[in-house]
Rosetta silent file (secondary structure, phi, psi, omega in degrees, C-alpha in Angstrom):
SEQUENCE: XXXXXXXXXXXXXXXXXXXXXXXXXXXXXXXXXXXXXXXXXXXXXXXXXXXXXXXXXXXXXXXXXXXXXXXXXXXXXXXXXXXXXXXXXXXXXXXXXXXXXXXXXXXXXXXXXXXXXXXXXXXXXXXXXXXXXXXXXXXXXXXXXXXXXXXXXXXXXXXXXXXXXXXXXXXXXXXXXXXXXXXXXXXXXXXXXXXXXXXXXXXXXXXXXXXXXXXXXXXXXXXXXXXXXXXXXXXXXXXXXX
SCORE:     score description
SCORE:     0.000 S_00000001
   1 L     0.000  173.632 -168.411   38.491   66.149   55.350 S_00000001
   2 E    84.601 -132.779  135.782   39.761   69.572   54.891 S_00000001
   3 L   -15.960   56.497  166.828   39.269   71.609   51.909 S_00000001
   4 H   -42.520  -54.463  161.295   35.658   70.608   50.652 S_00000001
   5 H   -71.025  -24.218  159.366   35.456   72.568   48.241 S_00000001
   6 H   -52.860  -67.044  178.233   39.145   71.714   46.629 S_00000001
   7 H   -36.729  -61.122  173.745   38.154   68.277   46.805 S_00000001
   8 H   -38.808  -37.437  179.068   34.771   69.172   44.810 S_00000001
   9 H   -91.719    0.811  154.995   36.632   70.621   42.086 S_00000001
  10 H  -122.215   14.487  166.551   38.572   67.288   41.551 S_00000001
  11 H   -86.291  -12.304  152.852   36.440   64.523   42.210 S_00000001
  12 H   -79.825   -0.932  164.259   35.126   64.308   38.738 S_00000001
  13 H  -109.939  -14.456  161.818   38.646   63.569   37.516 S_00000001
  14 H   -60.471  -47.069 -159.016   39.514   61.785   40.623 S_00000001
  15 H   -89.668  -11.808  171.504   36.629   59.481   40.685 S_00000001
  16 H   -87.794  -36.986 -128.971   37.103   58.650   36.146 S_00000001
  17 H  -114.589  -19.041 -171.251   40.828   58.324   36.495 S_00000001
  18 L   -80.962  -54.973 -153.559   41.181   55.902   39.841 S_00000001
  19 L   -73.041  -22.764 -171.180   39.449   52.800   38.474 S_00000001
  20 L   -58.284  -81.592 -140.998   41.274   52.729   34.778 S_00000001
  21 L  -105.597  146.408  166.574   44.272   51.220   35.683 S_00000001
  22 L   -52.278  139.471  175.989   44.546   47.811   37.389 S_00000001
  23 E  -125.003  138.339 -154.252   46.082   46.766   41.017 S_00000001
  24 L  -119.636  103.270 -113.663   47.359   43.884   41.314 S_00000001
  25 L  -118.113   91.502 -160.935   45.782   42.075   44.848 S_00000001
  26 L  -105.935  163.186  179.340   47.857   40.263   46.569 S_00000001
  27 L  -153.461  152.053  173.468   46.687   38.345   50.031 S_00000001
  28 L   -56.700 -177.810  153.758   47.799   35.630   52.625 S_00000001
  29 L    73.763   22.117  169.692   47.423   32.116   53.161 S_00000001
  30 L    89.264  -16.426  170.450   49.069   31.369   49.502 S_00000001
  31 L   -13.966  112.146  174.608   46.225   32.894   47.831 S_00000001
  32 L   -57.009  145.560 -174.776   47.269   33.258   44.133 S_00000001
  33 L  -108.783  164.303 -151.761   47.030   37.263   43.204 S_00000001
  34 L  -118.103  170.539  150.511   44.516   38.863   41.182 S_00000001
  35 L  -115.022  125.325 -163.101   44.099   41.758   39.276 S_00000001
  36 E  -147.998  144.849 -173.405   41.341   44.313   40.312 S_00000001
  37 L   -88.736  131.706 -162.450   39.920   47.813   39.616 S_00000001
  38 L   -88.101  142.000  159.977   39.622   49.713   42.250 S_00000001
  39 L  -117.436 -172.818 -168.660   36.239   52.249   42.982 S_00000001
  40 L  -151.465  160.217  172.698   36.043   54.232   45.926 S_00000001
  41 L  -137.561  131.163  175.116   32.683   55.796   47.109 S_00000001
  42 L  -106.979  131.453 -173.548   34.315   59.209   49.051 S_00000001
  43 L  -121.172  151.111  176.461   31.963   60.704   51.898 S_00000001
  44 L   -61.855  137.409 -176.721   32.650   64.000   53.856 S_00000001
  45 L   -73.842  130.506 -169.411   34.638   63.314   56.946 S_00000001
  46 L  -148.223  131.732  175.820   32.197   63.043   60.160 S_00000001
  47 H   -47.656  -55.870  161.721   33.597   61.268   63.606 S_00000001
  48 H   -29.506  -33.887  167.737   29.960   59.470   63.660 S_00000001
  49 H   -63.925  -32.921  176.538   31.068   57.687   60.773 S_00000001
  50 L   -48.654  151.506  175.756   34.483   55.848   62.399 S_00000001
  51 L  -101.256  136.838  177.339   33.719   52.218   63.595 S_00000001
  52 L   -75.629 -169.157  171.822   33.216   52.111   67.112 S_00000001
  53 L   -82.795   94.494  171.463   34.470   48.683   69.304 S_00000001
  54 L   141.142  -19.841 -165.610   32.805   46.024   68.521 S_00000001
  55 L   -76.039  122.131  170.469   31.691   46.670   64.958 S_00000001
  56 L   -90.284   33.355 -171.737   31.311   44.426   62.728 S_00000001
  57 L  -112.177  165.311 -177.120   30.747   45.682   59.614 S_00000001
  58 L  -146.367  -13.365 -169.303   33.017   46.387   56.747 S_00000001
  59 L  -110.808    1.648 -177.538   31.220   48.138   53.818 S_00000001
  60 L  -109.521   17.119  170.302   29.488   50.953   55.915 S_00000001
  61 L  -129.803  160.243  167.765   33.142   53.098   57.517 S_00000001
  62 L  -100.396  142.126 -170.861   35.644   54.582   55.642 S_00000001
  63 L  -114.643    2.693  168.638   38.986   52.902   56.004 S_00000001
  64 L  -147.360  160.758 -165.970   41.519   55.541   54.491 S_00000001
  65 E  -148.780  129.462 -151.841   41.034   59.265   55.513 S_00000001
  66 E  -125.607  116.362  176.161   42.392   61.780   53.094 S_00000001
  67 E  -117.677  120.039 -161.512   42.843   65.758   54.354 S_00000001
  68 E  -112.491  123.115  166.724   42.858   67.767   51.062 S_00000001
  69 E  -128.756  165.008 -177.235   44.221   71.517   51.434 S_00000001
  70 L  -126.469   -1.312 -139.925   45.659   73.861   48.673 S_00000001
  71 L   -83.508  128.389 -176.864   47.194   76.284   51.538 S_00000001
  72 L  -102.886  -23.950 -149.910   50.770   78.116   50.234 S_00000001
  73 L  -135.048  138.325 -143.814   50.562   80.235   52.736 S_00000001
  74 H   -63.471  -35.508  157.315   52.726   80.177   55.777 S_00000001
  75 H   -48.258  -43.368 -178.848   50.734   82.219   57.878 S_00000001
  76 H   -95.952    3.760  135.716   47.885   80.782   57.596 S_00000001
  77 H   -27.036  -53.562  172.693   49.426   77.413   58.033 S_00000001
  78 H   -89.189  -14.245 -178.015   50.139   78.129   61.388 S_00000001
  79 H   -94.261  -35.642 -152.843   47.046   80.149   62.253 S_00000001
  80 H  -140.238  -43.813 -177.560   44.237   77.840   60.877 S_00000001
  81 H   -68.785  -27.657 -165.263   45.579   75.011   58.514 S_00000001
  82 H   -94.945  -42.946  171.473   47.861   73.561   60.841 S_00000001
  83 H   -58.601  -47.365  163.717   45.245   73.385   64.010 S_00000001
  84 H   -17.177  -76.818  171.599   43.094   71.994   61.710 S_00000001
  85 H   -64.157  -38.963  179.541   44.946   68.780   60.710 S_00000001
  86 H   -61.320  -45.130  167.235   45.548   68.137   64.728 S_00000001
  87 H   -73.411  -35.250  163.092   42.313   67.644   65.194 S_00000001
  88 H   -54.925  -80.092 -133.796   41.243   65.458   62.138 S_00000001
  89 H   -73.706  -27.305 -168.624   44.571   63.109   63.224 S_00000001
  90 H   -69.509  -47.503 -160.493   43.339   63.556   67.400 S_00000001
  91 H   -80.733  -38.957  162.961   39.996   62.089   66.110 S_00000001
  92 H   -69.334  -15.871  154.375   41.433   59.164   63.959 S_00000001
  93 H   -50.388  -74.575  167.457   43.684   58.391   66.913 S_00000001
  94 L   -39.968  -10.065  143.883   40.911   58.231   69.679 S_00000001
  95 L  -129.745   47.637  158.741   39.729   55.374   66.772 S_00000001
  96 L    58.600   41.630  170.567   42.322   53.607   66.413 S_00000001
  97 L  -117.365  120.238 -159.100   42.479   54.626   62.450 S_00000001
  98 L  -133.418   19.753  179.104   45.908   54.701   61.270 S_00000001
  99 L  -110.849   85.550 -158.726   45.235   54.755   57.752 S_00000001
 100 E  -147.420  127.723  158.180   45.348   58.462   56.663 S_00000001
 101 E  -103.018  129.174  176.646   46.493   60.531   53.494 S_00000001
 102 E  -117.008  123.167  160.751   47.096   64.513   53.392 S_00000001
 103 E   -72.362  111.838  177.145   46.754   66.128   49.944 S_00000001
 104 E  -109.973  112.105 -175.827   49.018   69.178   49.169 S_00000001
 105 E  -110.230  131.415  167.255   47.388   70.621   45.762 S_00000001
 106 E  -124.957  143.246  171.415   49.629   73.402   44.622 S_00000001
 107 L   -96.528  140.700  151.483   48.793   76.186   41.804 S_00000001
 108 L   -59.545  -66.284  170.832   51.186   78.397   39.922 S_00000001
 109 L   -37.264  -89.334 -171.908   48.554   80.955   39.983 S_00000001
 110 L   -23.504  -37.735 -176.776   47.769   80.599   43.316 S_00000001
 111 L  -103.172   29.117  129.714   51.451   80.861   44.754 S_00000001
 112 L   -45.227  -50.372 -152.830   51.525   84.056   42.257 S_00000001
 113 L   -90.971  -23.068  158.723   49.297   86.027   44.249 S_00000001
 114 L  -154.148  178.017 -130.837   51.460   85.410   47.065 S_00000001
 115 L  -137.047  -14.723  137.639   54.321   86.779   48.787 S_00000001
 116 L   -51.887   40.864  173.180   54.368   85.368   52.036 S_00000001
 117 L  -141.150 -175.060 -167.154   56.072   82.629   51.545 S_00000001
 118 L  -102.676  148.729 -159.102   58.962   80.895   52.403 S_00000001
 119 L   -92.161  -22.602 -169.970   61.028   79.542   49.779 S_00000001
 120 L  -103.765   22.162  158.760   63.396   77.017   51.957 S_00000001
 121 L  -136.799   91.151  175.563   60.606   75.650   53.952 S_00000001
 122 L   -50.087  152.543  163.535   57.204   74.477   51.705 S_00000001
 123 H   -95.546  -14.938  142.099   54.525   73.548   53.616 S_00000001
 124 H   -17.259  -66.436 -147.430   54.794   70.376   52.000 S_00000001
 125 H   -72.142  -47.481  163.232   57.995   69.824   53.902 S_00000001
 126 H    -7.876  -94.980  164.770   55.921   71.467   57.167 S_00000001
 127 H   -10.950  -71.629  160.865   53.492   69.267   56.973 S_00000001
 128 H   -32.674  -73.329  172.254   55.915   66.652   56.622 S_00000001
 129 H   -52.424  -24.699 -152.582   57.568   67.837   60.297 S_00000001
 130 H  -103.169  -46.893 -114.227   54.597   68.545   61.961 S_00000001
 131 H  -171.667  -26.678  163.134   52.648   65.258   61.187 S_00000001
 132 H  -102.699  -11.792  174.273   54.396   62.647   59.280 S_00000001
 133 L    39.346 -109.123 -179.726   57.252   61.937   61.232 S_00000001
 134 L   -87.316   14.347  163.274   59.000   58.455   59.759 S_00000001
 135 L  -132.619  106.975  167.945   56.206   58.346   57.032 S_00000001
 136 H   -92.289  -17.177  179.638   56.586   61.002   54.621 S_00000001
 137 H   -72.356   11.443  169.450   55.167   59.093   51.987 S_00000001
 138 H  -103.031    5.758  150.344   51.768   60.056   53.771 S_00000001
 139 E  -136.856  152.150 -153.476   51.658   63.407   52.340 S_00000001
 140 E  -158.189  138.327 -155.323   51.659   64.252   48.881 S_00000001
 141 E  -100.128  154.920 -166.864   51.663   66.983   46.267 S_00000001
 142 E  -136.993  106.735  170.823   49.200   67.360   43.728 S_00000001
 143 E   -95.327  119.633  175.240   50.516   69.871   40.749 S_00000001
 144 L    38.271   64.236 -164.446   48.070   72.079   39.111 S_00000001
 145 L   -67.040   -5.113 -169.503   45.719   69.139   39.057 S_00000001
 146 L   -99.000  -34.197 -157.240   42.980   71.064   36.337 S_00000001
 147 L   -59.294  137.122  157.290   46.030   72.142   33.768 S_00000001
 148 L   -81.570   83.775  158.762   46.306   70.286   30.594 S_00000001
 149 L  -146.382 -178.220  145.270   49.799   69.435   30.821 S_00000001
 150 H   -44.453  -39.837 -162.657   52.517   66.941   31.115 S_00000001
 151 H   -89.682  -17.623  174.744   53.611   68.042   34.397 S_00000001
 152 H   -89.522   -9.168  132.633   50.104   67.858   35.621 S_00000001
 153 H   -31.938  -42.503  149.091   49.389   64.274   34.031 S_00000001
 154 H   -55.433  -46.444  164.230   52.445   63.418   36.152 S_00000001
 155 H   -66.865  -32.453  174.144   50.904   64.335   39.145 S_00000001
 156 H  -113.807   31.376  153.717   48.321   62.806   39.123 S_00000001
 157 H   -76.244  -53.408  179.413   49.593   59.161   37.922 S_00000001
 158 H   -40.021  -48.440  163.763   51.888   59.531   41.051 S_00000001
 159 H   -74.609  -31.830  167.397   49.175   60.258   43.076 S_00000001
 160 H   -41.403  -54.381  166.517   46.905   57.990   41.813 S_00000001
 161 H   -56.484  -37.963  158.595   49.280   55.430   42.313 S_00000001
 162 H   -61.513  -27.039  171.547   49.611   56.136   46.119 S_00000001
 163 H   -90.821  -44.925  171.175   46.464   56.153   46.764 S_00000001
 164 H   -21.723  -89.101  166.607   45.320   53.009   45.034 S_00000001
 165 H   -22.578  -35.814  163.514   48.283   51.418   46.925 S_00000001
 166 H   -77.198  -30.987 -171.659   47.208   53.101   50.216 S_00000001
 167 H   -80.512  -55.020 -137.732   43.011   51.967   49.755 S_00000001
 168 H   -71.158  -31.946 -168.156   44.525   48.299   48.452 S_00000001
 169 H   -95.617  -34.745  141.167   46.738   48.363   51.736 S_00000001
 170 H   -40.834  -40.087 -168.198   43.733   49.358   53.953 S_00000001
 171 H  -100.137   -1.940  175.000   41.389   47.529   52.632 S_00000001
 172 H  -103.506  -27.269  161.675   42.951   43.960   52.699 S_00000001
 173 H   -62.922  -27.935 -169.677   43.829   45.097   56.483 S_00000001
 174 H   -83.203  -68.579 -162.729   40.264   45.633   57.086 S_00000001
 175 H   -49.161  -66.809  176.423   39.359   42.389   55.155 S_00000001
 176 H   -21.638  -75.244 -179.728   41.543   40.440   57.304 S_00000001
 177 H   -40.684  -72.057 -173.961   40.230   41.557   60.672 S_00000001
 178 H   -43.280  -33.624 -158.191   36.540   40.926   59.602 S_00000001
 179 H  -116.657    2.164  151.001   37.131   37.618   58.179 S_00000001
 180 H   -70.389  -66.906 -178.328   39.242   36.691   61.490 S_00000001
 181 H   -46.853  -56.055 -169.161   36.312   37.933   63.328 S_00000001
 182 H   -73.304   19.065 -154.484   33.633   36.328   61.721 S_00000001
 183 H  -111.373  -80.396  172.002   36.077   33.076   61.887 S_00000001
 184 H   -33.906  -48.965 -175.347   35.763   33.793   66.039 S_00000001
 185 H   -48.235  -62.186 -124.293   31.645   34.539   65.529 S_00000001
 186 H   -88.290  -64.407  176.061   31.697   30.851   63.790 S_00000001
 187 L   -73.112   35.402  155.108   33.422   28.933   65.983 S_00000001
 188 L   -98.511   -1.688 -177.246   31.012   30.010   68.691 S_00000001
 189 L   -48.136  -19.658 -166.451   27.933   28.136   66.899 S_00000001
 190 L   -98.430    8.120  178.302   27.787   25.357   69.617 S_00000001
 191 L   -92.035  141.726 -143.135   27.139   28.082   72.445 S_00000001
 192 L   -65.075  137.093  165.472   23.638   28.687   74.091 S_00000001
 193 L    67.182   32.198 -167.903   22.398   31.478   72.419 S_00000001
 194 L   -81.537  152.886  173.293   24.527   31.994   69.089 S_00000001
 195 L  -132.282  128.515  166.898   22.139   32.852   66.086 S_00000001
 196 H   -61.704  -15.946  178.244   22.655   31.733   62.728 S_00000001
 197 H   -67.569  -88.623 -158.644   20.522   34.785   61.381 S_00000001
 198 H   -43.887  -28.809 -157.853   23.111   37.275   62.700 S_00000001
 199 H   -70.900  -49.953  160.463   25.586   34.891   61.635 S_00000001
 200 H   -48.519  -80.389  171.337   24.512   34.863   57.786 S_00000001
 201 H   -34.807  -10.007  162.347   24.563   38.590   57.641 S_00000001
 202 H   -62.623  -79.630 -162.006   28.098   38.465   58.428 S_00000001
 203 H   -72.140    8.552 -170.873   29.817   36.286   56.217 S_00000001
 204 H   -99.533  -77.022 -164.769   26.741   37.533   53.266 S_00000001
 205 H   -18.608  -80.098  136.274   28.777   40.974   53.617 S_00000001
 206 H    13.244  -94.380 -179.063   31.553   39.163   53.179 S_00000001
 207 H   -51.959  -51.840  173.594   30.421   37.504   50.261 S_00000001
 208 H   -42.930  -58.068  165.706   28.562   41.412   48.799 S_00000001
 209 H   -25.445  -66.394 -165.813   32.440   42.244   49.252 S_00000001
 210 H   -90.169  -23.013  174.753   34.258   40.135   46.721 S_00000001
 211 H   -48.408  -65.480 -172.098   30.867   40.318   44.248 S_00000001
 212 H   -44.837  -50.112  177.308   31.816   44.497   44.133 S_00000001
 213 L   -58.923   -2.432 -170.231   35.577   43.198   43.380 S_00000001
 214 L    55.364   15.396 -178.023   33.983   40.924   40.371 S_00000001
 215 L   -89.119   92.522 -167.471   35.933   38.198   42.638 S_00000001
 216 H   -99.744  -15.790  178.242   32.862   36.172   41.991 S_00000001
 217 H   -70.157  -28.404 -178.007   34.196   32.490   42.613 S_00000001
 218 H   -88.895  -25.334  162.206   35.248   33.739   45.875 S_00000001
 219 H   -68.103  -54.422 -179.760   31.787   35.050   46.736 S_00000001
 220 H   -49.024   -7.543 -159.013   30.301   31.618   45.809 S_00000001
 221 H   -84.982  -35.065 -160.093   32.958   29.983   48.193 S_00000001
 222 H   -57.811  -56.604 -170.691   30.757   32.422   51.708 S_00000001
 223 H   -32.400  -65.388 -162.153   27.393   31.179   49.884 S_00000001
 224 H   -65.634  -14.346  169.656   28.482   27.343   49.978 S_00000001
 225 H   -67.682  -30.949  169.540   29.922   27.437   53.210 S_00000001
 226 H   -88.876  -11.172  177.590   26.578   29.100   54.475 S_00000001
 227 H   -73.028  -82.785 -155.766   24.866   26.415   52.594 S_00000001
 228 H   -72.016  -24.590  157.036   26.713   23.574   54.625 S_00000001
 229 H   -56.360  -34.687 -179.548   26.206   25.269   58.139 S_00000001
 230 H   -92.060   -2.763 -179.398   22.637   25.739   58.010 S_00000001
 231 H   -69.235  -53.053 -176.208   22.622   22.399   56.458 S_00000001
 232 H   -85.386  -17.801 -177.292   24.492   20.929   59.480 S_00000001
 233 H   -88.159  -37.862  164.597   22.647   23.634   62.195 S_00000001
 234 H   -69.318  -34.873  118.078   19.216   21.984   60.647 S_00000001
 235 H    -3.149  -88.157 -167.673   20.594   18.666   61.348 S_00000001
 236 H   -77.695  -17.336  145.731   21.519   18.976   64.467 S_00000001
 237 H   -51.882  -37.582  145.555   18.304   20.805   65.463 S_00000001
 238 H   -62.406  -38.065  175.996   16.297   17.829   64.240 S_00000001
 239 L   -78.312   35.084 -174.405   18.558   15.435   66.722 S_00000001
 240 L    98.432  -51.005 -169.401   17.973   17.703   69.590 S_00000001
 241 L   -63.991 -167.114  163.750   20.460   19.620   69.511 S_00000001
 242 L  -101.355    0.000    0.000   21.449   23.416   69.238 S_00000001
Protein backbone atom coordinates (compact mmCIF):
# COMPACT_ATOMS: atom_id res chain seq x y z
CA UNK A 1 0.00 0.00 0.00
CA UNK A 2 0.91 3.55 -0.32
CA UNK A 3 3.47 4.87 -2.55
CA UNK A 4 3.24 2.55 -5.74
CA UNK A 5 5.39 3.97 -7.49
CA UNK A 6 8.30 4.19 -4.59
CA UNK A 7 7.76 0.68 -4.13
CA UNK A 8 8.30 0.10 -8.08
CA UNK A 9 11.52 1.70 -7.98
CA UNK A 10 12.77 -0.83 -5.29
CA UNK A 11 11.34 -4.03 -5.88
CA UNK A 12 14.05 -5.15 -8.18
CA UNK A 13 16.53 -4.83 -5.32
CA UNK A 14 13.99 -5.76 -2.81
CA UNK A 15 12.83 -8.87 -4.43
CA UNK A 16 17.20 -10.12 -5.35
CA UNK A 17 18.32 -9.12 -1.90
CA UNK A 18 15.36 -10.79 0.48
CA UNK A 19 15.97 -14.45 -0.37
CA UNK A 20 20.08 -14.42 -0.10
CA UNK A 21 20.40 -14.69 3.35
CA UNK A 22 18.93 -17.54 5.44
CA UNK A 23 16.17 -17.49 8.44
CA UNK A 24 16.39 -19.71 10.69
CA UNK A 25 12.53 -21.43 11.26
CA UNK A 26 11.74 -22.18 14.32
CA UNK A 27 8.10 -23.88 15.25
CA UNK A 28 6.13 -25.68 18.12
CA UNK A 29 5.50 -29.00 19.27
CA UNK A 30 9.51 -29.65 19.65
CA UNK A 31 9.96 -29.42 16.05
CA UNK A 32 13.77 -29.24 15.49
CA UNK A 33 14.53 -25.72 13.49
CA UNK A 34 15.43 -25.36 10.02
CA UNK A 35 17.03 -23.07 7.93
CA UNK A 36 15.01 -21.47 5.00
CA UNK A 37 15.10 -18.78 2.26
CA UNK A 38 12.55 -16.75 2.25
CA UNK A 39 10.57 -15.42 -1.32
CA UNK A 40 7.77 -13.23 -1.15
CA UNK A 41 5.39 -12.74 -4.18
CA UNK A 42 4.22 -8.74 -3.32
CA UNK A 43 0.68 -7.75 -4.87
CA UNK A 44 -0.86 -4.17 -4.78
CA UNK A 45 -2.95 -3.72 -1.71
CA UNK A 46 -6.86 -4.34 -2.56
CA UNK A 47 -9.50 -5.05 0.53
CA UNK A 48 -10.94 -7.94 -1.93
CA UNK A 49 -7.85 -9.63 -1.36
CA UNK A 50 -8.03 -9.97 2.83
CA UNK A 51 -9.43 -13.44 3.92
CA UNK A 52 -12.87 -13.22 4.79
CA UNK A 53 -14.41 -15.69 7.90
CA UNK A 54 -14.32 -18.83 7.15
CA UNK A 55 -11.46 -19.10 4.68
CA UNK A 56 -9.54 -21.63 4.37
CA UNK A 57 -6.89 -21.08 2.31
CA UNK A 58 -3.37 -20.06 2.98
CA UNK A 59 -1.36 -19.43 -0.25
CA UNK A 60 -3.96 -17.10 -2.01
CA UNK A 61 -4.04 -13.66 0.92
CA UNK A 62 -1.35 -11.69 1.86
CA UNK A 63 -0.40 -12.08 5.48
CA UNK A 64 1.97 -8.98 6.15
CA UNK A 65 0.84 -5.54 4.75
CA UNK A 66 3.59 -3.07 4.13
CA UNK A 67 2.59 0.96 3.53
CA UNK A 68 5.64 2.38 1.63
CA UNK A 69 5.81 6.38 1.57
CA UNK A 70 8.91 8.67 0.97
CA UNK A 71 6.85 11.84 2.43
CA UNK A 72 9.43 14.57 4.37
CA UNK A 73 7.03 16.82 4.32
CA UNK A 74 5.06 17.91 7.29
CA UNK A 75 2.35 19.44 5.59
CA UNK A 76 1.52 17.10 3.56
CA UNK A 77 1.71 14.54 6.27
CA UNK A 78 -1.11 15.91 7.82
CA UNK A 79 -3.10 16.87 4.74
CA UNK A 80 -2.91 13.59 2.67
CA UNK A 81 -0.21 11.08 4.01
CA UNK A 82 -1.48 10.82 7.33
CA UNK A 83 -5.41 10.21 6.28
CA UNK A 84 -4.11 7.87 4.11
CA UNK A 85 -2.47 5.36 6.52
CA UNK A 86 -5.95 5.52 8.71
CA UNK A 87 -7.62 4.04 6.27
CA UNK A 88 -5.21 1.22 5.05
CA UNK A 89 -4.93 0.30 9.16
CA UNK A 90 -9.26 0.88 9.43
CA UNK A 91 -9.35 -1.78 6.63
CA UNK A 92 -6.81 -4.32 8.16
CA UNK A 93 -8.67 -3.88 11.43
CA UNK A 94 -12.29 -4.58 10.10
CA UNK A 95 -10.06 -8.04 9.08
CA UNK A 96 -8.72 -8.86 11.82
CA UNK A 97 -5.01 -8.41 10.16
CA UNK A 98 -2.60 -7.35 12.66
CA UNK A 99 0.39 -8.01 10.80
CA UNK A 100 1.43 -4.67 9.16
CA UNK A 101 4.80 -2.80 8.26
CA UNK A 102 5.12 1.10 7.29
CA UNK A 103 8.17 2.01 5.18
CA UNK A 104 9.75 5.50 5.73
CA UNK A 105 12.27 5.83 2.59
CA UNK A 106 14.18 9.01 3.09
CA UNK A 107 16.45 10.93 0.35
CA UNK A 108 19.11 13.54 0.93
CA UNK A 109 18.04 15.04 -2.24
CA UNK A 110 14.66 14.91 -1.59
CA UNK A 111 14.74 16.59 2.00
CA UNK A 112 17.07 19.25 0.00
CA UNK A 113 14.38 20.61 -1.92
CA UNK A 114 12.61 21.15 1.18
CA UNK A 115 12.12 23.63 3.76
CA UNK A 116 9.14 22.78 5.47
CA UNK A 117 10.25 20.73 7.76
CA UNK A 118 10.57 20.21 11.18
CA UNK A 119 13.79 19.28 12.51
CA UNK A 120 12.69 18.03 16.25
CA UNK A 121 9.78 16.09 15.06
CA UNK A 122 10.55 13.54 11.76
CA UNK A 123 7.75 12.04 10.47
CA UNK A 124 9.35 8.95 11.28
CA UNK A 125 8.83 9.78 14.91
CA UNK A 126 5.02 11.06 13.70
CA UNK A 127 4.26 8.17 12.35
CA UNK A 128 5.52 6.50 15.25
CA UNK A 129 2.76 8.67 17.56
CA UNK A 130 0.08 8.56 15.35
CA UNK A 131 0.05 4.74 14.59
CA UNK A 132 2.49 2.63 16.36
CA UNK A 133 1.79 3.20 19.77
CA UNK A 134 3.82 0.34 22.01
CA UNK A 135 5.27 -1.08 18.67
CA UNK A 136 7.63 1.19 17.17
CA UNK A 137 9.52 -1.43 15.70
CA UNK A 138 6.57 -1.43 13.07
CA UNK A 139 7.84 1.45 11.24
CA UNK A 140 11.04 1.76 9.69
CA UNK A 141 13.45 3.94 7.77
CA UNK A 142 14.84 3.12 4.60
CA UNK A 143 18.10 5.48 3.75
CA UNK A 144 18.67 6.49 0.26
CA UNK A 145 17.82 2.95 -0.71
CA UNK A 146 19.27 3.45 -4.74
CA UNK A 147 22.81 5.12 -3.43
CA UNK A 148 25.85 3.05 -3.66
CA UNK A 149 26.99 3.46 -0.26
CA UNK A 150 27.76 2.09 3.09
CA UNK A 151 25.15 3.94 4.80
CA UNK A 152 22.67 2.76 2.29
CA UNK A 153 23.87 -1.04 2.41
CA UNK A 154 23.09 -0.52 6.11
CA UNK A 155 19.73 0.24 5.52
CA UNK A 156 18.76 -2.06 3.85
CA UNK A 157 20.37 -5.19 5.84
CA UNK A 158 18.36 -3.64 8.80
CA UNK A 159 15.44 -3.60 6.93
CA UNK A 160 15.74 -6.65 5.35
CA UNK A 161 16.20 -8.17 8.50
CA UNK A 162 12.81 -6.87 9.89
CA UNK A 163 11.00 -7.82 7.41
CA UNK A 164 12.16 -11.38 6.95
CA UNK A 165 11.56 -11.60 10.76
CA UNK A 166 8.11 -9.94 10.40
CA UNK A 167 6.92 -12.47 7.04
CA UNK A 168 8.71 -15.56 9.21
CA UNK A 169 6.53 -14.30 12.26
CA UNK A 170 3.33 -14.07 10.11
CA UNK A 171 3.65 -16.75 8.29
CA UNK A 172 4.19 -19.54 10.95
CA UNK A 173 1.03 -17.66 12.65
CA UNK A 174 -0.90 -18.28 9.61
CA UNK A 175 0.54 -21.87 9.32
CA UNK A 176 -0.60 -22.65 12.67
CA UNK A 177 -4.21 -21.59 12.35
CA UNK A 178 -4.64 -23.56 9.02
CA UNK A 179 -3.10 -26.64 10.22
CA UNK A 180 -5.34 -26.34 13.56
CA UNK A 181 -8.17 -25.91 11.25
CA UNK A 182 -7.71 -28.53 8.95
CA UNK A 183 -6.92 -30.71 12.29
CA UNK A 184 -10.88 -29.58 13.25
CA UNK A 185 -11.99 -30.34 9.26
CA UNK A 186 -10.36 -33.99 10.02
CA UNK A 187 -11.72 -34.90 12.99
CA UNK A 188 -15.15 -34.33 11.49
CA UNK A 189 -14.67 -37.36 8.88
CA UNK A 190 -17.23 -39.62 10.74
CA UNK A 191 -20.10 -36.91 10.21
CA UNK A 192 -22.96 -37.29 7.57
CA UNK A 193 -21.90 -35.34 4.89
CA UNK A 194 -18.01 -34.61 5.34
CA UNK A 195 -16.15 -35.03 1.90
CA UNK A 196 -12.85 -36.36 1.54
CA UNK A 197 -12.43 -34.42 -1.88
CA UNK A 198 -12.66 -31.05 -0.09
CA UNK A 199 -10.72 -32.58 2.52
CA UNK A 200 -7.58 -33.50 0.23
CA UNK A 201 -7.43 -30.04 -1.13
CA UNK A 202 -6.80 -28.86 2.23
CA UNK A 203 -4.10 -30.61 3.71
CA UNK A 204 -2.56 -30.90 -0.44
CA UNK A 205 -2.10 -26.96 0.18
CA UNK A 206 -0.63 -27.77 3.07
CA UNK A 207 1.63 -30.10 1.65
CA UNK A 208 2.26 -27.29 -1.89
CA UNK A 209 3.33 -25.15 1.30
CA UNK A 210 6.37 -26.85 2.73
CA UNK A 211 7.35 -28.17 -1.14
CA UNK A 212 7.82 -23.97 -1.89
CA UNK A 213 9.96 -24.02 1.55
CA UNK A 214 12.13 -27.09 -0.07
CA UNK A 215 10.79 -28.66 3.41
CA UNK A 216 10.21 -31.67 1.27
CA UNK A 217 10.15 -34.56 3.98
CA UNK A 218 7.54 -32.60 5.60
CA UNK A 219 5.41 -32.42 2.46
CA UNK A 220 5.70 -36.24 2.09
CA UNK A 221 4.53 -36.54 5.83
CA UNK A 222 0.43 -34.52 4.31
CA UNK A 223 0.82 -37.06 1.21
CA UNK A 224 1.16 -40.26 3.58
CA UNK A 225 -1.27 -39.24 5.94
CA UNK A 226 -3.72 -38.64 2.92
CA UNK A 227 -2.64 -41.98 1.75
CA UNK A 228 -3.80 -43.72 5.09
CA UNK A 229 -7.25 -41.82 5.30
CA UNK A 230 -8.50 -42.60 2.02
CA UNK A 231 -7.07 -45.94 2.66
CA UNK A 232 -9.14 -46.26 5.89
CA UNK A 233 -12.36 -43.98 4.29
CA UNK A 234 -12.24 -46.89 1.39
CA UNK A 235 -12.36 -49.42 4.03
CA UNK A 236 -14.88 -48.38 5.83
CA UNK A 237 -17.04 -47.62 2.76
CA UNK A 238 -16.68 -51.24 1.67
CA UNK A 239 -18.10 -52.37 5.38
CA UNK A 240 -20.97 -50.05 5.08
CA UNK A 241 -19.95 -47.44 6.49
CA UNK A 242 -19.32 -43.61 5.86
Amino acid sequence: AGDQNLFTSLYPTLSQQLPREPMEWRRSYGRAPKMIHLESNFVQFKEELLPKEGNKALLTFPFLHIYWTECCDTELYKTTVKDDITKWQNVLKAHNSVDWLIVVVESDAKKKNKTNILPRTSIVDKIRNDFCNKQSDRCVVLSDPLKDSSRSQESWSAFLTKLRTLLLMSFTKNLGKFEDDMRTLREKRTEPGWSFCEYFMVQEELAFVFEMLQQFEDALVQYDELDALFSQYVVNFGAGGK
